[in-house]
C-alpha positions as CSV (number, residue, x, y, z in Angstrom):
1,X,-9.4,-58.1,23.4
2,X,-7.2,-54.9,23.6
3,X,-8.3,-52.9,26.7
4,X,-9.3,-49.2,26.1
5,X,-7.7,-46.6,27.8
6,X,-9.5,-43.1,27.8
7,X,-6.4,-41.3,29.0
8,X,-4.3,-42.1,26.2
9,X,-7.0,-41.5,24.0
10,X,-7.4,-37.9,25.5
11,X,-3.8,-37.3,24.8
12,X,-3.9,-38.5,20.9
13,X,-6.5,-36.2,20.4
14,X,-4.7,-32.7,22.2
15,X,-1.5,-33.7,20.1
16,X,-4.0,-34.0,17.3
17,X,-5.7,-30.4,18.0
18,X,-2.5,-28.4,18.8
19,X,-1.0,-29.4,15.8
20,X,-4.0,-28.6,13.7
21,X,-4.4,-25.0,15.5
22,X,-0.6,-24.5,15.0
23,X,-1.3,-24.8,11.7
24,X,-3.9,-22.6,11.6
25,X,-2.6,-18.7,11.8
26,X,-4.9,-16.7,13.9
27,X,-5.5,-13.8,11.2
28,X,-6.1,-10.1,12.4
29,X,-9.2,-7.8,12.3
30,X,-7.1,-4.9,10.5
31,X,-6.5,-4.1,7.3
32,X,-3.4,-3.7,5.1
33,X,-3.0,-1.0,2.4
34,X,0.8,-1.0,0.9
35,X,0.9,1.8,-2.2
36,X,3.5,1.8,-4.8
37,X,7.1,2.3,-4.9
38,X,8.7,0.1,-7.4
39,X,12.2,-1.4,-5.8
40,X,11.6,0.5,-2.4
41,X,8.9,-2.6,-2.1
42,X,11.3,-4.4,-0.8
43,X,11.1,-2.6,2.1
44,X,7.4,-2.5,2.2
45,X,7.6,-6.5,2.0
46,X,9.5,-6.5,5.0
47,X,7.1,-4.2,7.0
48,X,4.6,-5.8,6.0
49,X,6.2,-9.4,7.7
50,X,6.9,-7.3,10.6
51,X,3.5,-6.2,11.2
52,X,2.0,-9.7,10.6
53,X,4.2,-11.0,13.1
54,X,3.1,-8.3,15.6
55,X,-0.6,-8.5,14.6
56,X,-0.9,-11.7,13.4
57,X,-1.8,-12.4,9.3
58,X,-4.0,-10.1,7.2
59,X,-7.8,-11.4,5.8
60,X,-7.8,-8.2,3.4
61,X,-4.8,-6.7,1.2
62,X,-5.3,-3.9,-1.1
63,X,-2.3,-2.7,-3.3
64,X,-1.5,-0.2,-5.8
65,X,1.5,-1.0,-8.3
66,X,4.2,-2.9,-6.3
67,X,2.0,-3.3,-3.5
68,X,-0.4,-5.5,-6.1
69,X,2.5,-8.3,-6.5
70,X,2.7,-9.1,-3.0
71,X,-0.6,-8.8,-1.7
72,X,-1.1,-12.3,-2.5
73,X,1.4,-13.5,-1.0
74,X,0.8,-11.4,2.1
75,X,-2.8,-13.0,2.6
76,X,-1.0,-16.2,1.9
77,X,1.6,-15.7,4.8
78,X,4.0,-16.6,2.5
79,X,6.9,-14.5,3.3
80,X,9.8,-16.7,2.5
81,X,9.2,-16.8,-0.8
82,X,8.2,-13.0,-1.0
83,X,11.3,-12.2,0.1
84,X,13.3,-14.2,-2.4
85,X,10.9,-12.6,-4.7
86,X,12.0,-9.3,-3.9
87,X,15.4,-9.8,-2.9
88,X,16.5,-11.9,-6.3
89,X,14.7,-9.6,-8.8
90,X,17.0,-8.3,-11.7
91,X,16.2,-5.7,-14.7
92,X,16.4,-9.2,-16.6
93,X,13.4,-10.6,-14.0
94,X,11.3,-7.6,-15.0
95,X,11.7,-6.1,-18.7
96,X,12.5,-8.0,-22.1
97,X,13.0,-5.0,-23.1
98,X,15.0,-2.7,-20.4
99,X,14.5,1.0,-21.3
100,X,17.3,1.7,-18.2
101,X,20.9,1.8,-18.1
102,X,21.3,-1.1,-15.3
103,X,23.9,0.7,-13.4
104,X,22.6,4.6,-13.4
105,X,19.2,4.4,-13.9
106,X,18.9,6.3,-16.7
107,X,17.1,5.7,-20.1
108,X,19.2,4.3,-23.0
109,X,19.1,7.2,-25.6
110,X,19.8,5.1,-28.8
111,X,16.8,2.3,-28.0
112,X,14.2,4.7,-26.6
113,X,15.0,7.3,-30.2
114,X,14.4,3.6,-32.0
115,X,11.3,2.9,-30.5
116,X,10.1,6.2,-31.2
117,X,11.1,6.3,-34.6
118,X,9.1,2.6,-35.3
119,X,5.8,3.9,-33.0
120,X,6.1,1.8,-30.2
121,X,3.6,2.9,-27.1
122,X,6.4,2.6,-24.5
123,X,10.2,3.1,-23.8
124,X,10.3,-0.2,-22.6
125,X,8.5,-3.6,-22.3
126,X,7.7,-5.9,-19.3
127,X,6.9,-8.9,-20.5
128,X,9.2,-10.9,-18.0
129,X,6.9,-9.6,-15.2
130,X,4.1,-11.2,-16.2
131,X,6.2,-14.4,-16.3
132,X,7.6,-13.4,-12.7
133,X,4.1,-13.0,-11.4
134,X,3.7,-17.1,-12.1
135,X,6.5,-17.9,-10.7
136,X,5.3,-16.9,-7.1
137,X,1.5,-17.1,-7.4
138,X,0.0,-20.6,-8.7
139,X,-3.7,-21.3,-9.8
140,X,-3.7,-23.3,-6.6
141,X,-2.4,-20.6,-4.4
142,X,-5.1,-18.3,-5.8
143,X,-8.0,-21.2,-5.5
144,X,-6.8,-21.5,-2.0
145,X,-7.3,-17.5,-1.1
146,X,-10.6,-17.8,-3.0
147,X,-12.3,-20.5,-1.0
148,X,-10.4,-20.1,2.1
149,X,-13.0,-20.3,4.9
150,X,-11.1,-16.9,6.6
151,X,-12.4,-15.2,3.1
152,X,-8.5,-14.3,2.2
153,X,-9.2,-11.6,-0.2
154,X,-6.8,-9.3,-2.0
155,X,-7.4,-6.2,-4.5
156,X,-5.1,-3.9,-7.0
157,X,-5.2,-0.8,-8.5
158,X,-5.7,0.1,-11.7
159,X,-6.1,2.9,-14.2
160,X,-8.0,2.6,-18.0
161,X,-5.8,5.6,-20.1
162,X,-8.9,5.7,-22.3
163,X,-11.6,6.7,-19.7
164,X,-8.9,8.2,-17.4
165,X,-10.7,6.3,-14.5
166,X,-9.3,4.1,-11.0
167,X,-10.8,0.9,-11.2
168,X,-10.3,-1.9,-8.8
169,X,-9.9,-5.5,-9.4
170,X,-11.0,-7.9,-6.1
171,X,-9.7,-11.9,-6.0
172,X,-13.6,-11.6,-5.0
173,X,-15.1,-10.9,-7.9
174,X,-12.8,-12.4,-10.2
175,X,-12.8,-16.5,-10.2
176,X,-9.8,-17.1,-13.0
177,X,-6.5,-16.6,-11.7
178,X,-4.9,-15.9,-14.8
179,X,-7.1,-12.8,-15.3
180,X,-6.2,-12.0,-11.7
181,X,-3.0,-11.9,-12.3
182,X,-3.0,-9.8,-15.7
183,X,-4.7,-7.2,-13.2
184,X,-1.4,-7.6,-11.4
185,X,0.5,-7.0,-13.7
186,X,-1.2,-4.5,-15.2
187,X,-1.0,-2.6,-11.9
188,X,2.4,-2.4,-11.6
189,X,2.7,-1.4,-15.2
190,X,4.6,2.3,-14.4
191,X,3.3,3.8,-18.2
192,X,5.9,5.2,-20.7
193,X,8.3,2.7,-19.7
194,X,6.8,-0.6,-19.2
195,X,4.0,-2.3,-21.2
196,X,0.0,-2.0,-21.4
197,X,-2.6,-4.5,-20.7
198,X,-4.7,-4.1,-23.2
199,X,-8.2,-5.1,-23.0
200,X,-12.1,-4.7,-24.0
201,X,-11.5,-3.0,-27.2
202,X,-9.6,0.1,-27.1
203,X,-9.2,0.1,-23.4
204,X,-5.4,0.0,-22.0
205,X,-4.9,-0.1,-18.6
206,X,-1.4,1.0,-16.4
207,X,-0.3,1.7,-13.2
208,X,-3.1,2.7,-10.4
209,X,-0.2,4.8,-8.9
210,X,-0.9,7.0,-11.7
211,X,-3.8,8.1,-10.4
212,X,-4.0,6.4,-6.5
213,X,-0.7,5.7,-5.5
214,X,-2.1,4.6,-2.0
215,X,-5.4,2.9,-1.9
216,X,-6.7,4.1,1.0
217,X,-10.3,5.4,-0.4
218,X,-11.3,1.6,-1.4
219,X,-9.8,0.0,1.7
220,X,-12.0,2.5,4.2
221,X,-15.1,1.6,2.2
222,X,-14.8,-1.7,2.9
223,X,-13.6,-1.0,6.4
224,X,-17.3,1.1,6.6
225,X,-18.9,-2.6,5.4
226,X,-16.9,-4.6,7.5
227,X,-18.0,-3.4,11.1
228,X,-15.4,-6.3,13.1
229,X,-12.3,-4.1,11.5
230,X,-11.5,-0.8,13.4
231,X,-7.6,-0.5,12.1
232,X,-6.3,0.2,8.6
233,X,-2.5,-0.2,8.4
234,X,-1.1,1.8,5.5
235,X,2.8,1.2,4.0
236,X,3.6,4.2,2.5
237,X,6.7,3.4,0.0
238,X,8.4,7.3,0.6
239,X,9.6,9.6,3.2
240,X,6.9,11.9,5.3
241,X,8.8,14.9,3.8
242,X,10.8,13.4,0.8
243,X,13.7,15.1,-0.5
244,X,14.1,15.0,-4.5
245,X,17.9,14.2,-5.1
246,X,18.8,18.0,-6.6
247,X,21.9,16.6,-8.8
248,X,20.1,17.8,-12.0
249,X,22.7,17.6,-15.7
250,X,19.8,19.6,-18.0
251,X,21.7,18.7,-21.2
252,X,19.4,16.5,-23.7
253,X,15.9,15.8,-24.0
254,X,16.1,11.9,-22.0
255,X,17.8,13.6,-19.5
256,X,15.0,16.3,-19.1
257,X,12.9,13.5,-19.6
258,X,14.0,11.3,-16.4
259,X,14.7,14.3,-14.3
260,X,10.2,15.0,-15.7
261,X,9.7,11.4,-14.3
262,X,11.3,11.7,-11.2
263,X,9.8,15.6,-10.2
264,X,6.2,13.7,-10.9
265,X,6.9,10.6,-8.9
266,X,8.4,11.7,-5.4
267,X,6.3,15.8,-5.7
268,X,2.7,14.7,-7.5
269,X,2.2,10.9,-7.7
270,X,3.2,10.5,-4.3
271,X,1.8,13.5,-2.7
272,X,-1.2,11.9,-1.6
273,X,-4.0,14.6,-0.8
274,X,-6.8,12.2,0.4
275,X,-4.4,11.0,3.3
276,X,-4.1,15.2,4.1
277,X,-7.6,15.3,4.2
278,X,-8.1,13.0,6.4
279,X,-5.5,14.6,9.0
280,X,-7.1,17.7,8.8
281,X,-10.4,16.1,9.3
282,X,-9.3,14.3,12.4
283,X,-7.8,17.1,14.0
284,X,-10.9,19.3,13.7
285,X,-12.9,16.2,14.9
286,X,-10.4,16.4,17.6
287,X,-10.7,20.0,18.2
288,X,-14.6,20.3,18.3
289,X,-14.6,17.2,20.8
290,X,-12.2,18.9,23.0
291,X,-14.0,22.3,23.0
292,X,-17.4,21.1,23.6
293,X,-16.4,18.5,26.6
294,X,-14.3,22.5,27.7
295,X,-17.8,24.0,27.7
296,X,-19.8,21.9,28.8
297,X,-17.4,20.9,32.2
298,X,-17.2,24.6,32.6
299,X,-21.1,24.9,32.7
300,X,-21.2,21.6,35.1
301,X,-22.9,19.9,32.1
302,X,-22.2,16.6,31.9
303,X,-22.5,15.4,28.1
304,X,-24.3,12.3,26.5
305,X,-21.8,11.6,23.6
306,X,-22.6,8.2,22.0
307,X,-20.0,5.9,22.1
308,X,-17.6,6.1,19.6
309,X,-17.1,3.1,16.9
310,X,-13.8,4.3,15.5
311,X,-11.6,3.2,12.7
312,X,-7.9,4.0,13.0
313,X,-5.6,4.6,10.0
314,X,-1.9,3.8,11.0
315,X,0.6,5.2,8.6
316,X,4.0,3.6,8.1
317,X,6.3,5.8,6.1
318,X,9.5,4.6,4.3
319,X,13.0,5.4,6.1
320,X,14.8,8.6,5.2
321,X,17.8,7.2,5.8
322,X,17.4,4.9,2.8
323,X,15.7,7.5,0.8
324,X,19.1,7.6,-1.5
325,X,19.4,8.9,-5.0
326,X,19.2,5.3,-6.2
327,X,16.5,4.0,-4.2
328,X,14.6,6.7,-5.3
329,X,14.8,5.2,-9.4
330,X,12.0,2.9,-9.0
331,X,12.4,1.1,-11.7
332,X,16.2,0.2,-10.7
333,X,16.2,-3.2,-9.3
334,X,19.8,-4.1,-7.5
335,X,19.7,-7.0,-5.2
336,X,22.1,-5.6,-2.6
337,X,19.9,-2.6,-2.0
338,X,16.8,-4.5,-2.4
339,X,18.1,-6.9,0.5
340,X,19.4,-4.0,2.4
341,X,15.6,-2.1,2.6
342,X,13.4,-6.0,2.8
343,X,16.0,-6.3,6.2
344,X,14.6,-2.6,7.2
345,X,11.4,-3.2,6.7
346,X,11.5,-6.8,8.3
347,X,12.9,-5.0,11.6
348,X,10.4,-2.3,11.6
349,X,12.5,0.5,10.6
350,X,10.1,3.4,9.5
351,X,9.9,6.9,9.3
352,X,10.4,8.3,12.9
353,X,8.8,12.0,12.2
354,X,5.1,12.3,13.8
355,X,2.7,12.3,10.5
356,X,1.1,15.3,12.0
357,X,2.1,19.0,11.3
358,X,-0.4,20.4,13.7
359,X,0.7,24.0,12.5
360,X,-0.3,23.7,9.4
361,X,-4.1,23.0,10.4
362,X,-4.4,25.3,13.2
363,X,-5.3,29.4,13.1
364,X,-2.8,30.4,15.3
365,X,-5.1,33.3,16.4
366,X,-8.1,30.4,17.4
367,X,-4.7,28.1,19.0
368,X,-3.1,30.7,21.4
369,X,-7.0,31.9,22.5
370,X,-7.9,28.4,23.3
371,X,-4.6,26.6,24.5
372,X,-6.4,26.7,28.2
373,X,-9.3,24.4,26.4
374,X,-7.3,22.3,23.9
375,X,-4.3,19.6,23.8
376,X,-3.2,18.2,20.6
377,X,0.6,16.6,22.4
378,X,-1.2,13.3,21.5
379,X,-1.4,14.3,17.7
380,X,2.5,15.3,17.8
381,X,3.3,11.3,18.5
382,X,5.1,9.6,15.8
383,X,2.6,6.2,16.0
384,X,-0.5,8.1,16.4
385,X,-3.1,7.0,13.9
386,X,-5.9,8.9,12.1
387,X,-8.7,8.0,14.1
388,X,-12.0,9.1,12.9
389,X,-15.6,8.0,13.6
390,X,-17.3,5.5,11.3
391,X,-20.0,8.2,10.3
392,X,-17.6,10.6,9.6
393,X,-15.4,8.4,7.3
394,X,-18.9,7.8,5.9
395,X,-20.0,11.2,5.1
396,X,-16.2,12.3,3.6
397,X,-16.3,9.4,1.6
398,X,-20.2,10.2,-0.1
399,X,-18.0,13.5,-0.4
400,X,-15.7,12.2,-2.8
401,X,-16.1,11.9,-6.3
402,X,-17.4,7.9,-6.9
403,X,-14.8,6.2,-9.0
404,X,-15.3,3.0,-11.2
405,X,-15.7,0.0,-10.0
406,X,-15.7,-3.1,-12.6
407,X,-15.3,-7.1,-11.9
């Protein structure tokens, strides 16, 4: 009879454990919101690896555009092969039919005239996306986010051109991962020059960017459910003060045309006023906490504040340094460039201006009578978050007009 020996036993089973909880990523109690950008996503990919390494892996994506094709993979951990998805991709990977010249950027005059002439909806088709999408995102993979006992969960943007509504579609709510994956698609979908998803009659459906090109209203909602999660990490795919490239030829109706596109992309789409709402809010949080625990130590009044249950919006803007002319053509996909800006992003390179521009919230007649009473050198910090209290976030959001919100 073989003796048993209890120490050796011991030891089979800690080799057994570590390697099971080696295997097992520790995921965060944050959230991760990564907008739109087209090729600058590349960069955005990269961040997003670097603050999973820093942080540890997300539970809860939610993308808009080219923040929708890798918030799968995100959940997944899977950054290898995110960054050979964004570091290989060609025109060729994306469009069957390429509305751009591959080399400037611009639109091709003689194809886009053609498809106007024969009543096509868009400039261009992207067909080869949707192919794409399948390459990096299985049924299995998306079965395995589904019943993943961390409750992996991702969510994209989208906009319906006939009701001219945001709606978002949640791995949650949706149990086929092909339909999933239309939503995807669909998302990063920029209209006039890539295709429509057609669906439920005579409903089309495009790019959320057009309408939320950062998904931040969703992602605090659930944030407001979720009480474990008190930090929302946002990849912003553009400068904090982007600067439109001002080489401008006004000759020809395309060229108007793409010089149109890019005006709306880097000064409307991406001018995100919920995210300067929420600044201003904060600092006037800021201000009447500061001013009230003033008075009240000036009166020997000690006060009973509740304590605070905060949520904390960290904002990562894109590089200015790698804001060039062609990174910002969105829909130009080069892989040197797209290597150069995943490396970036992968090494934490971000925007290193503070996100706040106190002076522009402040009456300089209230700041220079109070600036015994109030300090805002905290605000003027390039990492400092948007921190706001849970029923505040609560009552700006019952502010806001509701959106909808289908499976």
């Amino acid at each position: 009879m073989r003796k048993f020996y209890p120490l050796g036993l011991l030891l089979l089973l800690l080799n057994f454990s570590s390697q099971l909880f080696a295997q097992t990523p520790a995921y965060n109690n944050r959230l991760l919101v990564v907008g739109g950008g087209g090729a600058r996503g590349a960069w955005a990919a990269g961040f997003a690896k670097n603050l999973s390494t820093k942080y540890g892996p997300y539970r809860t994506v939610y993308g808009t555009s080219t923040g929708s094709l890798m918030a799968p993979l995100i959940v997944l951990n899977h950054f290898d092969a995110l960054k050979t998805a964004y570091t290989s991709v060609t025109q060729r990977s994306i469009f069957n039919v390429n509305p751009f010249n591959p080399k400037t950027g611009n639109i091709k005059a003689l194809p886009a005239i053609f498809r106007l002439i024969i009543g096509k909806n868009t400039l261009g088709e992207s067909k080869n996306l949707r192919k794409l999408i399948n390459q990096f995102v299985s049924a299995e993979q998306y079965s395995s986010i589904r019943n993943s006992p961390e409750k992996l969960s991702f969510t994209v943007t989208v906009v319906d051109l006939t009701t001219g509504k945001t709606e978002y579609k949640s791995s949650q709510n949706i149990t086929d991962s092909e339909q999933m994956k239309d939503w995807m698609w669909a998302s990063a979908n920029q209209p006039l020059f890539m295709s429509y998803y057609p669906r439920k009659g005579k409903s089309v459906y495009v790019d959320g960017g057009v309408l939320e090109p950062v998904p931040l209203t969703e992602a605090l909602r659930y944030a407001l459910k979720d009480k474990t999660i008190n930090d929302i990490d946002v990849i912003i795919n553009q400068p904090i003060t982007p600067l439109l490239d001002t080489v401008f030829e006004d000759r020809g109706v395309l060229k108007s045309l793409n010089r149109l596109v890019s005006v709306w992309l880097t000064e409307i789409r991406d001018n995100d006023t919920l995210i300067s709402q929420l600044i201003a809010l904060a600092v006037n949080n800021q201000i009447t906490e500061q001013m009230l625990m003033a008075l009240n130590k000036n009166n020997l009044v000690t006060p009973a504040l509740p304590d605070s249950d905060d949520i904390n919006i960290h904002l990562h803007y894109f590089p200015p340094n790698l804001y060039t002319p062609e990174n910002q053509k969105e829909l130009l996909f080069d892989k040197q460039r797209m290597l150069q800006m995943w490396q970036a992003g992968e090494s934490g390179q971000e925007d290193p201006n503070p996100k706040f521009n106190i002076d522009s919230f402040l009456n300089p007649r209230m700041l220079n009578e109070n600036t015994t009473l109030l300090n805002f050198g905290n605000l003027k910090q390039a990492d400092q978050p948007i921190t706001l209290p849970r029923t505040l976030v609560e009552r700006f959001l019952n502010n806001l007009n509701k959106v909808l919100i289908t499976p």
